[in-house]
N, C-alpha and C positions, 0 to 999 in steps of 0.2 A: 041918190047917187053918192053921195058923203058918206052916206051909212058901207055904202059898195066896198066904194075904195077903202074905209076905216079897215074892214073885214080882208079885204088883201093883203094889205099894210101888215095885219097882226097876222094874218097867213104865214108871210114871207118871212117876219119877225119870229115865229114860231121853229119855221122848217130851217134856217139861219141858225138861231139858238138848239137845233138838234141836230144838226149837221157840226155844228161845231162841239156838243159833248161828245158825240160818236167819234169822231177826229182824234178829239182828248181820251178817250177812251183807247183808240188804238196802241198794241206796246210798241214801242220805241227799239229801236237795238242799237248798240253802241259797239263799234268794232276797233282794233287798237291792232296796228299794224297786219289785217286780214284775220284776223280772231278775234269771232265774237267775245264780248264779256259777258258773265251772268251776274245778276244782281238779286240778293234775298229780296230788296224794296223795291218796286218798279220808277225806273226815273219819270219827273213830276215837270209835265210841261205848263208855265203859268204866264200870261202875260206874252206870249211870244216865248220866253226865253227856256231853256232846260235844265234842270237840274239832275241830278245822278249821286248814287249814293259815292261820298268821297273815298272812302276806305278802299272799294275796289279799281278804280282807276288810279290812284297813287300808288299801291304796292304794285299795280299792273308797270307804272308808268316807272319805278325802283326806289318808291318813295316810305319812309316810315311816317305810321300817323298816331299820334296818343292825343288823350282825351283829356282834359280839365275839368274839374269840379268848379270850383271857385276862383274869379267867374267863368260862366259856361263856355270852354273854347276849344278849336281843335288844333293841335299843332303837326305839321308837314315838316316832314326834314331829310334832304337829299345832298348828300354830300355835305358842302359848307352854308349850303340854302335851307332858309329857316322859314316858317309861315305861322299866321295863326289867323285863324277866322272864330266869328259867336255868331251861333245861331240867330236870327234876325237883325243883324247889321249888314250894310249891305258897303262894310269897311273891311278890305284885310291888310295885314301887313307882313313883308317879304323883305325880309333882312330891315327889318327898324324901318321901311318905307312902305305908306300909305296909298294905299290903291281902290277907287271904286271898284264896286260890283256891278253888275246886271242886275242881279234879281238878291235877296238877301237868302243866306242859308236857309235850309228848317231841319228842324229833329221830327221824320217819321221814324215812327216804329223804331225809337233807339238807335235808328240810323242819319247821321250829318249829310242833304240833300245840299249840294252846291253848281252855282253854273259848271255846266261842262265846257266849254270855253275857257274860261279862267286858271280852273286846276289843270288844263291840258297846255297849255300855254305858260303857265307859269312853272312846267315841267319840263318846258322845251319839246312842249307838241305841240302839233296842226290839229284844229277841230274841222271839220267839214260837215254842212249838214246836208241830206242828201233826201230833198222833201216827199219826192215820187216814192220811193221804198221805206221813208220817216226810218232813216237811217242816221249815224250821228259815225262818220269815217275821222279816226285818229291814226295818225301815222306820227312818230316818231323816236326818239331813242330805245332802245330793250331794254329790260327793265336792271341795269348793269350803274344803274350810278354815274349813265355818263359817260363811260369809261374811252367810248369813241370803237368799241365793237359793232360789227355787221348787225343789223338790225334781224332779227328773227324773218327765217324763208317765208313768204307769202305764197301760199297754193292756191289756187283756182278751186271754184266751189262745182257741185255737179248740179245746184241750179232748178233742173228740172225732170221729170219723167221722160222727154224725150233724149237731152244729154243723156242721160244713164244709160238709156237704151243704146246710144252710138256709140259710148264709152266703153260698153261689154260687146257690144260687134268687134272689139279689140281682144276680146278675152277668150280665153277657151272657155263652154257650156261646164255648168256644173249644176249637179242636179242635189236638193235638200231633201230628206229625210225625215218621214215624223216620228214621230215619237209616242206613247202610251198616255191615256188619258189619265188626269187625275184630279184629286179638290184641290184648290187653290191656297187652301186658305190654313194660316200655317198659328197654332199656338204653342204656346210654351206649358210644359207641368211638371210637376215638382212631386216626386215619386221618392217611397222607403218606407225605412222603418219608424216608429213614434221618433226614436233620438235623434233622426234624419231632421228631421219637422222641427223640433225645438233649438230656440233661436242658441248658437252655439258662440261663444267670444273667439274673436282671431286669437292667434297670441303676440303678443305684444313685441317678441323678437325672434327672427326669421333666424337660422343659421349663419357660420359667419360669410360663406360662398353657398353658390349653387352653379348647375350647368343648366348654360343655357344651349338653344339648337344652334346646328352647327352650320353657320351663315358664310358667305363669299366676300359682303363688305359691311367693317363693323360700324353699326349702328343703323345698318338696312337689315331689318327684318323680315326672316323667311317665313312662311306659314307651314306648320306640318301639323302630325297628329296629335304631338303630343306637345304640350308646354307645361311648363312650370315657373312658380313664381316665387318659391325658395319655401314654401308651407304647403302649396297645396298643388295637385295635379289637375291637370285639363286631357281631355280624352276623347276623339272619338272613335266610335264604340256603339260598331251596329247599328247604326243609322241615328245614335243621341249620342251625348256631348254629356261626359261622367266628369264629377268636380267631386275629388276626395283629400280628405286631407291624409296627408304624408309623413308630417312632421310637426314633434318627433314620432319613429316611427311606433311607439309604445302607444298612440292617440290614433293611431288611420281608419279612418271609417268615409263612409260615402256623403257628401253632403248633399249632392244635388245630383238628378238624371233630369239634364233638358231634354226633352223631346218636340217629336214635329209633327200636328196631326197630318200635315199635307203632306198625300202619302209618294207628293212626286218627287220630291225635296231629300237627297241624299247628301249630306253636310260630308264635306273632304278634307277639308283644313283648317287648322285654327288660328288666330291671333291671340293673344293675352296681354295685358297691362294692368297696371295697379285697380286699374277704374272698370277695362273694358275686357269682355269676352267677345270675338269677333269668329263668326260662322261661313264660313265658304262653302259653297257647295252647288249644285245644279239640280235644275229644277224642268217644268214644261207651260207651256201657256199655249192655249188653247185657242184658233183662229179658225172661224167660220170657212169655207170654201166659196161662197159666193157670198157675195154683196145684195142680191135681189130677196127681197122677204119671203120665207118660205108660208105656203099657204098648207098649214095641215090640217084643213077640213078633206083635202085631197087624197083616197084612199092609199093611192101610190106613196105619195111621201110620209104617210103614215108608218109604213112598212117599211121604206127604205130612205133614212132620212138624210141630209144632205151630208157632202163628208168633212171632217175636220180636220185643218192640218196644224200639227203638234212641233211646235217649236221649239228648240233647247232655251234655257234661259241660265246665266249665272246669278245666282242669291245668295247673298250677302245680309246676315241678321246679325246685331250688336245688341249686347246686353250690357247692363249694368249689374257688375260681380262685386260690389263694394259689399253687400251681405251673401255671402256662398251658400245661407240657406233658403235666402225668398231672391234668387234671379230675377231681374226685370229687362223684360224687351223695351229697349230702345226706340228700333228702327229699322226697316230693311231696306235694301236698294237691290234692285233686280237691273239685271242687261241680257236682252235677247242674245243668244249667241251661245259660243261653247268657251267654258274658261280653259285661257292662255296661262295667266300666272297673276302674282301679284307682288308688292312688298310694302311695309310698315315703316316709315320713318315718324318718330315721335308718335306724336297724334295722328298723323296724316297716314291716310289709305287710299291705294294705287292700284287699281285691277284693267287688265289686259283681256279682254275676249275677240273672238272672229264669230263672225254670222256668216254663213253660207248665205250665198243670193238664190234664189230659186229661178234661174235662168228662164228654162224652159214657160213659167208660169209668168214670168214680164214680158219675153218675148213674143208670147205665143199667143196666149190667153189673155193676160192680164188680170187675172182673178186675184193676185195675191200684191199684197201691201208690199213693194219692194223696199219699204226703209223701214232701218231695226229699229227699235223703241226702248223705254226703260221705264221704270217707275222707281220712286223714292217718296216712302211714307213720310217721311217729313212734311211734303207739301203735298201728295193725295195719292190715293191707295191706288189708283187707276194708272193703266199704262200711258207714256207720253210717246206719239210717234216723233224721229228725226228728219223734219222737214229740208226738204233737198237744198235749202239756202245755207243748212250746216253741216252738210255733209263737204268732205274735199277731196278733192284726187291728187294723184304723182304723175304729172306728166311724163307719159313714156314710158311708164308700166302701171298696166292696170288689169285688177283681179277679180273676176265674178265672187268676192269677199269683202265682208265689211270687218275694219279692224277699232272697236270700240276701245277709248281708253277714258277712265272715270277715277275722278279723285274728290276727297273727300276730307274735313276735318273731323273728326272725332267727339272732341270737344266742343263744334258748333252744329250743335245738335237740329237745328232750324234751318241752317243754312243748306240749298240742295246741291246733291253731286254734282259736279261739275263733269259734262258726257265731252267728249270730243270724240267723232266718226271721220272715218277714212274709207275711200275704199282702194282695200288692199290687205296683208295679212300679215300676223305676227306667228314666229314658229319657235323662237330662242328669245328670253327676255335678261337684259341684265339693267341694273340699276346701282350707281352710286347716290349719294347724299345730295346731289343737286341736280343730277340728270338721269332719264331712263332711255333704254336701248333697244328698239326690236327690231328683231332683223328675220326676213323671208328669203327662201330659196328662189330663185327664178333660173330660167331657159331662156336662152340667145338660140333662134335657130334661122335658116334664111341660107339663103344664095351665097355663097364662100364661108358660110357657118358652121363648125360644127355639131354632129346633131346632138350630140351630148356635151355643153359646156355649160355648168352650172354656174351662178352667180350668186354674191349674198347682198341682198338690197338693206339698207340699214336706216331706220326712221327714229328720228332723238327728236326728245320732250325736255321742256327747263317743269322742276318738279319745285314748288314755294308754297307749300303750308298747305298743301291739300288741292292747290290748283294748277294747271298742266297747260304749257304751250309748245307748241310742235317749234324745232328751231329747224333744224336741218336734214339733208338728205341723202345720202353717196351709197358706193358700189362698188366689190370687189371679187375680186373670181375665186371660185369655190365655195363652200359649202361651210357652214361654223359644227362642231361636232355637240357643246351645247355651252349654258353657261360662262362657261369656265375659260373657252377660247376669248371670251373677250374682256375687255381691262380697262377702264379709266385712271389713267395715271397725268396727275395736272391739266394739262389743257390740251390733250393728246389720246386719244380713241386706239386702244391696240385691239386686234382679231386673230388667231390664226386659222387657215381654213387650208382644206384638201378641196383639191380639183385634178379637173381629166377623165379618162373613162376607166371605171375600175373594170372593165372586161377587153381591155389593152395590153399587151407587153408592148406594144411599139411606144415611137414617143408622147402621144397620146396618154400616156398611163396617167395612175395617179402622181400627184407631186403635191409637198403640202408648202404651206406659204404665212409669212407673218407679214402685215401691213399695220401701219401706224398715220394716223390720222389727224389732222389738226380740226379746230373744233368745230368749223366749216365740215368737217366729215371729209377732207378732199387730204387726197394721199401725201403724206411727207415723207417717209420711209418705207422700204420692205427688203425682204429677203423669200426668194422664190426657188421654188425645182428643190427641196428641201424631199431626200429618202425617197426617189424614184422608186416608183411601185409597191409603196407603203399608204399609209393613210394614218393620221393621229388617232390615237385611241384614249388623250389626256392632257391637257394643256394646263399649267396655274404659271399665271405673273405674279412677281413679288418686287412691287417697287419698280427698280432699276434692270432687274431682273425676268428671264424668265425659261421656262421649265416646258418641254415638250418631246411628248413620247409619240412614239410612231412604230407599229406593227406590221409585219408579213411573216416573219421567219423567229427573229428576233427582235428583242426590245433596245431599240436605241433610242437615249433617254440624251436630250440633245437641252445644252449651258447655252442660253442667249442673252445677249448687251443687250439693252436697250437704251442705253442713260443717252446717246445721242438719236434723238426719233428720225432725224435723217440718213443716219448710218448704222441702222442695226445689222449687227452680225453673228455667227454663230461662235463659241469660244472653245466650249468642247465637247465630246459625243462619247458615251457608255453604249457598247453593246453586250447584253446577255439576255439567256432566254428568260422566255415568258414576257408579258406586256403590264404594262398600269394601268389599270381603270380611272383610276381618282388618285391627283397628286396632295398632299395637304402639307405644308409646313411645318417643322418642328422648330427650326429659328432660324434666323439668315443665311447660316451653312449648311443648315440640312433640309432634306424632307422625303416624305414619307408615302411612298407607294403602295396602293394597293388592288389587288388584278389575279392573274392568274399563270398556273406555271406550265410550261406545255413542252408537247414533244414533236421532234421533226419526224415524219416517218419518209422516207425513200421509195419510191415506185423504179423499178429497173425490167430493163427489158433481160431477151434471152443472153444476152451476152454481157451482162451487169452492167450496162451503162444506167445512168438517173435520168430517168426520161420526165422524172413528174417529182414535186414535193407535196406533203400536205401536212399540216399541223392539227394537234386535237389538244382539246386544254385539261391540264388534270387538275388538282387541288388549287386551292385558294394560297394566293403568295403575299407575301409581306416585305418592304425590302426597307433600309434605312439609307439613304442615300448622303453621302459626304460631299459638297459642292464647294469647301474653302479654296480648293484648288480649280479654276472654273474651268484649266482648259485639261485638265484629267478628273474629272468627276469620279467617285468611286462608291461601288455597293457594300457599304459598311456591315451590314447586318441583315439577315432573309428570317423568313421563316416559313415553312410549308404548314400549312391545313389538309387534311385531307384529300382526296382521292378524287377521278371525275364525277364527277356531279354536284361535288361544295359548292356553294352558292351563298353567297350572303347580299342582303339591298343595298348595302352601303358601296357596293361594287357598280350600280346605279344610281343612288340615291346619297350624295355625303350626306345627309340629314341624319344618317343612320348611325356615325359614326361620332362616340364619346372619347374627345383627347382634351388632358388637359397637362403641359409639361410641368408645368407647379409640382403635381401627384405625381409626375411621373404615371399614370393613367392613360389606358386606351382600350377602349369592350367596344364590342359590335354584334348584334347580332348575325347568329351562322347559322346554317342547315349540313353537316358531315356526313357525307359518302364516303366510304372506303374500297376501295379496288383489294380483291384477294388475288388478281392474276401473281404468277412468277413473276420477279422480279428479271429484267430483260427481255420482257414481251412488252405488245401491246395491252398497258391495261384497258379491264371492263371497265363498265358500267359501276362505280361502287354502289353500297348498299346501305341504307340509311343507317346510323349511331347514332348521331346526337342533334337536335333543333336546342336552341337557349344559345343563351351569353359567351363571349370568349373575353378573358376578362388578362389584360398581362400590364406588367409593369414597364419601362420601357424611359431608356439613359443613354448614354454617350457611351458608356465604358462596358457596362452589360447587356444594351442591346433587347433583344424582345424576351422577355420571361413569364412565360406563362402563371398567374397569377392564380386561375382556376375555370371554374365553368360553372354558371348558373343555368338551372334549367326549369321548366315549368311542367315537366309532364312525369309521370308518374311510374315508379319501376315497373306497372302493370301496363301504361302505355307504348313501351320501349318493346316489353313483349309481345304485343301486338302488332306493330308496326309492320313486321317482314320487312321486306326490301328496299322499302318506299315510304315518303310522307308526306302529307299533305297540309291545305291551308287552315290549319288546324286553333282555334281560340286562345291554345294553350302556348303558339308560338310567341315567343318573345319579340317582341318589333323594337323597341328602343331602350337603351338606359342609360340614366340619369344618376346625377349624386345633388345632396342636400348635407350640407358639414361634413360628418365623418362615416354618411350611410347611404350605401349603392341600392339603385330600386332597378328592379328590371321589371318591363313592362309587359302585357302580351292584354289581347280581348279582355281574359277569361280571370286576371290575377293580377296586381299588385305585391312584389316580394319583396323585403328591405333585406339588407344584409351588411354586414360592417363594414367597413373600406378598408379594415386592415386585415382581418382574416378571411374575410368572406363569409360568417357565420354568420347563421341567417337566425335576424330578430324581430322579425313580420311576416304578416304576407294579408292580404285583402283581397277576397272574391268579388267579382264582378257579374251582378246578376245578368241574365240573358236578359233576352226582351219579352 
């Protein structure tokens, strides 16, 4: 009987001591005012008590933390509060006064583990431990210093597969699309000539400027095709990423073709910094259609095997460019979904994607995984699904869309992305240096509603060193036209937006609108019914200021205050023909338009009355605008381009667009149609003349002066051409200067040319593929 019981005893002692590693064993999550935190080390439960790695709870909580050599210790400092703690003492001290611990610090893995209690508390937070879901609830101050600001909005999570389900019986159905099958698996290689391969020395001094791309706000960087970093070019280029040196341009040769064997993977943008080459691009991943194992011993499914569905994904690959001839990958980070945008502060990387829900298939079926996933090779090559406890909604609008936002440091190459999931969708993104902005369309429709009133729903993140927390959320009527309508200026949120129904003359029509926001997102000013039966075709804020064109007939280029955000007003209003596309500054009194110039035509009945107007756009316009006078603005200086059909990206795209007033410098890439109709008719169609550069000078006193024209295609292609041309290798897409020598760029060439004559003293072929 002794022997019985001994044997139970150590039973019970057994199932006891493994019920409690498994316990230990489960992770932990630590939340700080409704958002999750992530941690490189997983917090370490000992004794009862928890511990969490310090570094991310203090800068969460607005805390700085440095590190001590001798002796080992960490110091916290938030505003006038000082701390320090050492690993295995279980003493800290807080402002010169002495404090027990719970548990004593440790150093894992390079990281200071301390109670989470004490640093939450000694920050002026609440810890809550929350045993049922071995959750750890922090609530208090945002990470502000203090300051006695509204704590970051708290969203409600979606929890579970049946939430979702009732969340989207809120939604209109929307059905996902697959995509083309492809390998996975993506390498790098390093392609040329023998002088390619051999190891080549930088040079030891860059020129004394260079241009860089042409960004909205300085020191958030945009991603485009092309970068430079004052010696050498970044490219992509037919589906790889061309790295050639530039400069000077007597030395330009290729150093490196990155390539991608994954052949689903088309790279679209780049980043560049001193260290890093950063790859953007989309990709596919590959998801089974049923969950049940398929059995193909079964003739049937042998022949016809089960189906797959192909989902977009955004990839993201970083290299290490410190030697331009042996590239080295990094890292990639993948997000299901389709890229939105991104942008680059410092080290820190910012990307925006939407996933479509596959309605039909959660609704109906359930065959398909309804939550997006991501992987990041840092921490394992396999995708991670987002578990419905970190997904979160907008009460009161919600979208059969998931809006992924992922940040990242650069320099902490271990550490993993940081994902945050929404559902709901980003369509306009804007970003200044501590905050990012996205904002969706949405419809009010209903019972005294009408059926076309658009809304812009606007969702802001606090953006610190690579990590992202959602603050706020607000609403305003109409529609943003992109970017450039929206402004952070201090602690105030500006938009402008068109609303109404553009298939209206009654009151109803369009009308466009400025609203101005406080940091809540909740309205402090505006200015409404702005150009009845127009729509914005351009908006730029400058400061205090701000600039808005608005199209139907004519271009009225409208002067706005803004220096009081409760009382902004209009000052004064230019009308002449043609519209702006893209406004850009030239300096606090000017700036600089560019759009297109057009003609009114008359429709009249048998007795000449004007029963109808319609406008058709001719050549490319250029205008200089003088704003010293706010409430008489005037058009300084124009310049026409060619005939209907000119077309240049920069008219879409600012990226396109090389100014810099120092040079007094301004090129862009153009495409020139010329109309041979009589003059006083309706012109045609013109007929193609010139693709390449338009390259002019451009001052206060002489205005725009054609400088010259670079071009990439050859007297024999020009004679081929006929009437028309297309997306040809040899077009020019961007250019750039490095000291005193213009590059214009296209697929197929690299030209250098002087910056004072224009004579050309290079040029670099770009192998195909």
């Amino acid at each position: 009987m002794r022997k019985k019981w001994l044997f139970v005893l150590t039973a019970v002692v057994l199932l006891i001591a493994a019920f409690s590693l498994g316990v230990a064993a489960q992770p932990v999550t630590v939340t700080l005012n409704g958002e999750s935190l992530n941690f490189d080390v997983q917090p370490l439960l000992e004794n009862g008590r928890l511990l969490v790695p310090l570094r991310a709870i203090a800068e969460a909580l607005g805390a700085g933390v440095e590190w001590a050599d001798v002796p080992p210790a960490v110091m916290i400092t938030r505003g006038e509060d000082r701390m320090e703690l050492r690993p295995g003492l279980k003493r800290a001290l807080k402002n010169n006064r002495e404090f027990n611990l719970e548990a004593a610090p440790q150093l894992v893995n390079g990281r200071v583990l301390v109670p989470v209690r004490f640093v939450s508390e000694a920050l002026g937070a609440q810890a809550e431990w929350q045993a049922y879901t071995r959750t750890v609830v922090i609530t208090g101050p945002a990470a502000d210093g203090g300051t006695g600001k509204k704590a970051p909005e708290s969203l409600p999570v979606v929890g579970s597969l049946a939430n979702l389900k009732k969340l989207l019986e809120e939604a209109q159905p929307f059905n996902v699309y697959g995509g083309l099958r492809g390998p996975s698996d993506m390498r790098m290689m390093q392609e040329g000539t023998s002088a390619m391969k051999e190891a080549m020395p930088a040079p030891t001094t860059a020129p004394g400027d260079f241009s860089q791309t042409n960004i909205q706000v300085q020191g958030v960087d945009e991603a485009d095709i092309i970068k430079t970093d004052g010696i050498y070019i970044y490219q992509v280029n037919r589906g790889r990423i061309v790295i050639a040196r530039a400069y000077p341009p007597g030395q330009m040769e290729i150093c490196s073709l990155v390539k991608f064997d994954d052949e689903s993977f088309t790279p679209q943008e780049i980043y560049v910094d001193e260290k890093y080459l950063v790859v953007i691009g989309t990709s596919h991943k590959e998801i089974p259609g049923s969950k049940d194992p398929v059995n193909y011993s079964e003739k049937r499914l042998m022949i016809y095997p089960p189906p797959f569905y192909f989902h977009n994904t955004v990839k993201t690959i970083i290299f290490d460019i410190r030697d331009r001839n042996n590239v080295k990958k990094l890292r990639e980070v993948e997000l299901e979904g389709y890229y939105a945008s991104s942008r680059k502060i410092g080290a820190s990387l910012y990307l925006v994607a939407n996933k479509n829900i596959g309605y039909y298939h959660i609704m109906e079926e359930g065959t398909e995984n309804p939550t997006p996933s991501y992987r990041d090779t840092a921490v394992k090559e396999e995708f991670t699904n987002i578990d419905y406890a970190s997904i979160r909604y907008f009460p009161g609008f919600t979208r059969p869309n998931y809006m992924i936002v992922a940040g990242l440091n650069l320099d902490r190459h271990d550490e993993e992305v940081e994902v945050r999931t929404f559902l709901g969708a980003s369509e306009n993104i804007y970003a200044s240096l501590h905050n990012l902005y996205a904002t969706v369309t949405g419809y009010d429709t209903g019972p005294g509603i009408p059926a076309y009133e658009p809304s812009t729903y606007i969702y802001k993140f606090a953006l610190d060193n690579g990590r992202i927390n959602y603050t706020a959320k607000g609403t305003v009527p109409g529609t943003v036209l992109n970017q450039f309508s929206m402004d952070e200026f201090g602690e105030h949120f500006r938009l402008a937006t068109t609303s109404g129904n553009p298939w209206s003359s009654a009151e109803d029509t369009f009308r466009n609108n400025i609203f101005i926001l406080d940091e809540e997102l909740k309205l402090k000013g505006k200015i409404e019914d702005i150009a009845p039966g127009e729509k914005i075709y351009s908006v730029r804020f400058m400061g205090k200021k701000g600039y808005l064109v608005t199209f139907r007939t004519v271009d009225p280029l409208f002067v706005l205050d803004l220096e009081n955000p409760e009382n902004p007003r209009i000052l004064g209003a230019l009308k002449i023909p043609g519209y702006s596309d893209y406004l850009h500054p030239y300096d606090e009194n000017h700036i600089i338009g560019f759009g297109k110039d057009t003609m009114e035509i008359l429709q009249k009945d048998r007795m000449g009355n004007v029963i109808n107007t319609a406008v058709i756009d001719l050549g490319m316009k250029i205008a200089l605008f003088d704003v010293s006078d706010v409430h008489n603005p005037v058009e300084k200086f124009t310049e026409m381009i060619g005939g209907r059909g000119t077309n240049s990206e920069l008219l879409h795209n600012h990226k396109a667009l090389l100014f810099s007033r120092e040079k007094n410098l301004l090129a862009f890439p153009i495409t020139v149609m010329e109309s041979k109709s009589a003059a006083g008719t309706v012109p045609d169609y013109g007929e193609f003349t010139f693709q390449g550069a338009y390259v002019y000078n451009l001052d206060l006193t002489g205005g725009f002066k054609l400088k010259g024209k670079i071009t990439h295609l050859s007297g024999e292609d020009y004679l081929k051409a006929g009437c028309h041309w297309y997306d040809s290798s040899k077009n020019v897409e961007r250019i750039i200067y490095m000291g005193d020598v213009l590059y214009t760029l296209s697929q197929g060439m690299f030209k250098a040319n002087d910056l004072g004559d224009l004579k050309e003293s290079n040029s670099l072929l770009i192998p195909g593929n």
